[in-house]
C-alpha positions as CSV (number, residue, x, y, z in Angstrom):
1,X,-6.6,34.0,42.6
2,X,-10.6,33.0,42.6
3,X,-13.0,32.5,40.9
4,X,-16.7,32.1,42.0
5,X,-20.1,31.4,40.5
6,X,-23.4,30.1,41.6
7,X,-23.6,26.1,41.7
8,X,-27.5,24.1,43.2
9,X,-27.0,23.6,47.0
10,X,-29.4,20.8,46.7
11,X,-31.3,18.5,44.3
12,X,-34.7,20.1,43.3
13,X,-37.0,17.9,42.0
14,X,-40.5,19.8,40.2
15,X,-43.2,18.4,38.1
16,X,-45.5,19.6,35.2
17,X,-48.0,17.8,33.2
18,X,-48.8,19.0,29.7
19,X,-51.8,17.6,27.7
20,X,-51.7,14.4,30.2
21,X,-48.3,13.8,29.5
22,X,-46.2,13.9,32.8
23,X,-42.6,15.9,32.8
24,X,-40.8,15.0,35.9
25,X,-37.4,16.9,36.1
26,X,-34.8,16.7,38.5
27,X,-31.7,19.1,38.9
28,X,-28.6,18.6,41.0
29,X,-25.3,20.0,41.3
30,X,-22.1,17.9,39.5
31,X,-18.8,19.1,39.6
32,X,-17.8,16.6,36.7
33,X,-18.9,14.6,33.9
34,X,-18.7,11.3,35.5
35,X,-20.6,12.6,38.3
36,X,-23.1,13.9,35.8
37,X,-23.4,10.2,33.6
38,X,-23.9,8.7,37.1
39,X,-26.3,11.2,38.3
40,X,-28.3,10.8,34.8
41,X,-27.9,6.9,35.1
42,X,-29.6,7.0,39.0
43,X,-32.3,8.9,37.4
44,X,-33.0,6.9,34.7
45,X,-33.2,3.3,36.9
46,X,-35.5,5.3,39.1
47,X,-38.0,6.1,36.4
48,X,-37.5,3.0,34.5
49,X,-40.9,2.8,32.7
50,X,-40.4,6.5,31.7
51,X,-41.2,7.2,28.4
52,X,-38.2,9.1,27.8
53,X,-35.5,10.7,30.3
54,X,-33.8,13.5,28.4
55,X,-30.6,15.0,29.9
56,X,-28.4,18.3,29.5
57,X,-25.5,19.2,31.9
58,X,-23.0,22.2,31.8
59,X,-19.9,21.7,34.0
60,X,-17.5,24.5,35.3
61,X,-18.5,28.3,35.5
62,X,-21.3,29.9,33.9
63,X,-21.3,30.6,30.0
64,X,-18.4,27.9,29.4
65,X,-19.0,26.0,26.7
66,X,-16.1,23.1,26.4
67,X,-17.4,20.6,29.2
68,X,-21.4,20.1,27.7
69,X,-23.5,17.4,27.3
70,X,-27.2,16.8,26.0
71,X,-29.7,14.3,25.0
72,X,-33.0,14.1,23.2
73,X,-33.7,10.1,24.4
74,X,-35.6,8.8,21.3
75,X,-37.5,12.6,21.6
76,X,-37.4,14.1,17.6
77,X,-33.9,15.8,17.1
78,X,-33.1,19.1,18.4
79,X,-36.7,19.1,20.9
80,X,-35.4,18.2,23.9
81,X,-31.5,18.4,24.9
82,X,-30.2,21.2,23.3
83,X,-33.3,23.7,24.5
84,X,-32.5,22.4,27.9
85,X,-28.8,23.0,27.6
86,X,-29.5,26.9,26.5
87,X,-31.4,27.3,29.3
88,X,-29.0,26.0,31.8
89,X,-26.3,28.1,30.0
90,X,-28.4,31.2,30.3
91,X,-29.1,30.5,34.1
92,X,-26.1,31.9,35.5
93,X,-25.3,28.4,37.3
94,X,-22.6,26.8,36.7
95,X,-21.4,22.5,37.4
96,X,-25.1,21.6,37.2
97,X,-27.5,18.2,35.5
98,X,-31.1,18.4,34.7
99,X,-32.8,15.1,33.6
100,X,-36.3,15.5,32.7
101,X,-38.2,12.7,32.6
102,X,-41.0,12.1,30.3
103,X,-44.4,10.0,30.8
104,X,-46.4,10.1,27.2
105,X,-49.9,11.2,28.1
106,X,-51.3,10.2,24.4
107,X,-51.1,13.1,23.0
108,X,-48.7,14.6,20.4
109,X,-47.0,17.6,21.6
110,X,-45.2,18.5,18.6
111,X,-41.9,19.7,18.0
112,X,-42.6,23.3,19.5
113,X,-44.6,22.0,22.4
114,X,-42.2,19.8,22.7
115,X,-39.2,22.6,23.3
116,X,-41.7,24.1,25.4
117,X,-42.0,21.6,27.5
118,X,-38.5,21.1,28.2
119,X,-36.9,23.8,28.4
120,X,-40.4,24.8,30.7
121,X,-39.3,22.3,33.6
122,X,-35.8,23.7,33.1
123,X,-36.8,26.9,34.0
124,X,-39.1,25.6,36.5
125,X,-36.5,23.7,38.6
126,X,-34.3,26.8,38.1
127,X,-36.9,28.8,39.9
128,X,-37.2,26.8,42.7
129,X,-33.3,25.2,43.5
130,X,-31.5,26.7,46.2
131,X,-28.1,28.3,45.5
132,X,-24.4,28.2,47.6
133,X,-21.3,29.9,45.8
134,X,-18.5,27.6,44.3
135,X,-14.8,29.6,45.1
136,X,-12.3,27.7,43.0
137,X,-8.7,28.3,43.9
138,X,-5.8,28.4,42.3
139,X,-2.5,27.9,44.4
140,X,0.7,30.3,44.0
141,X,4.3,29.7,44.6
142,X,6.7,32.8,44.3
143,X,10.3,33.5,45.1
144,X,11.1,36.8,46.2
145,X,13.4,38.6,47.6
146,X,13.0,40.1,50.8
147,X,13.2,43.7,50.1
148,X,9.8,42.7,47.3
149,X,8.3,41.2,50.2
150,X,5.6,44.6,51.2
151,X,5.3,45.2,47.9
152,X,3.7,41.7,46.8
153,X,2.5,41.5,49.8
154,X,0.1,44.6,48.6
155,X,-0.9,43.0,45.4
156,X,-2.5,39.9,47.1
157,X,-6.2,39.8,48.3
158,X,-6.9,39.6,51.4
C-alpha cells in the first residue's frame, strides 16, 4: 500500500519588497516537526536583525490538518501565520516550512497588506520550488495458505 504526494526537492529562497519593507522567504522540505522548529530556528539566527521571521509548516500529505504549525512573530494577530498556512494547505505540497522573514521599511502596511504580503511570498516561493514525489509505504505481513497464494497474489500492485 502507497501513498504519494508532492514534497520541495530543494530549499527555494525568493524576495519581495513592499513599500521599502523587505520580505525574505525561504521554503524547504521537513518531514517532521522537529525538523521544521530547527529549520525555523536556522532561519531565524541567520536573519537575526530581522524585524520579524514569521513561520507556518504543514507536515504529512496534502490537505491534512493534525500536524500544523504557524506564527505571526510580534506581526498583529491573524496577519501573518495563518494566511501563510492556507496557502501552503492549498498548494498541493505536502511535509513542507516557509519562514518569511520581515525587514520594516517605515511604512505601515496594515493588516490587509499585511496578509498580502505574506501569503504573496508564499505563493511566490511556491512558484518557483522544484518538486520530487514522496511514496510512503506501509509494510504487510499475511499468512496464507497455499492454495490462496495466485489469488492474493492478484490483489497486490505491482
Amino acid at each position: 500500500m502507497s501513498n504519494r504526494y508532492p514534497i520541495p526537492a530543494e530549499t527555494c529562497r525568493v524576495e519581495d519588497e513592499i513599500k521599502r519593507s523587505r520580505f525574505i522567504t525561504t521554503l524547504a522540505h521537513t518531514p517532521a516537526r522537529e525538523e521544521a522548529r530547527i529549520f525555523i530556528d536556522q532561519i531565524r539566527a541567520e536573519f537575526p536583525d530581522a524585524s520579524h521571521n514569521c513561520w507556518a509548516f504543514l507536515i504529512g500529505p496534502p490537505g491534512t490538518t493534525g500536524n500544523v504549525g504557524m506564527s505571526d512573530d510580534g506581526e498583529p494577530h491573524g496577519t501573518a501565520g495563518r494566511p501563510m498556512l492556507t496557502v501552503l494547505a492549498h498548494s498541493g505540497l505536502g511535509d513542507v516550512v516557509v519562514v518569511v522573514t520581515r525587514y520594516f521599511g517605515g511604512t505601515k502596511l496594515g493588516k490587509g497588506g499585511l496578509v498580502r504580503a505574506y501569503s504573496g511570498g508564499v505563493q511566490h516561493a511556491l512558484g518557483k520550488v522544484q518538486c520530487t514525489e514522496r511514496v510512503t509505504r506501509i509494510a504487510v505481513l499475511a499468512t496464507i495458505g497455499y492454495a490462496s497464494y495466485k489469488s492474493f497474489k492478484r490483489l497486490l500492485p505491482d
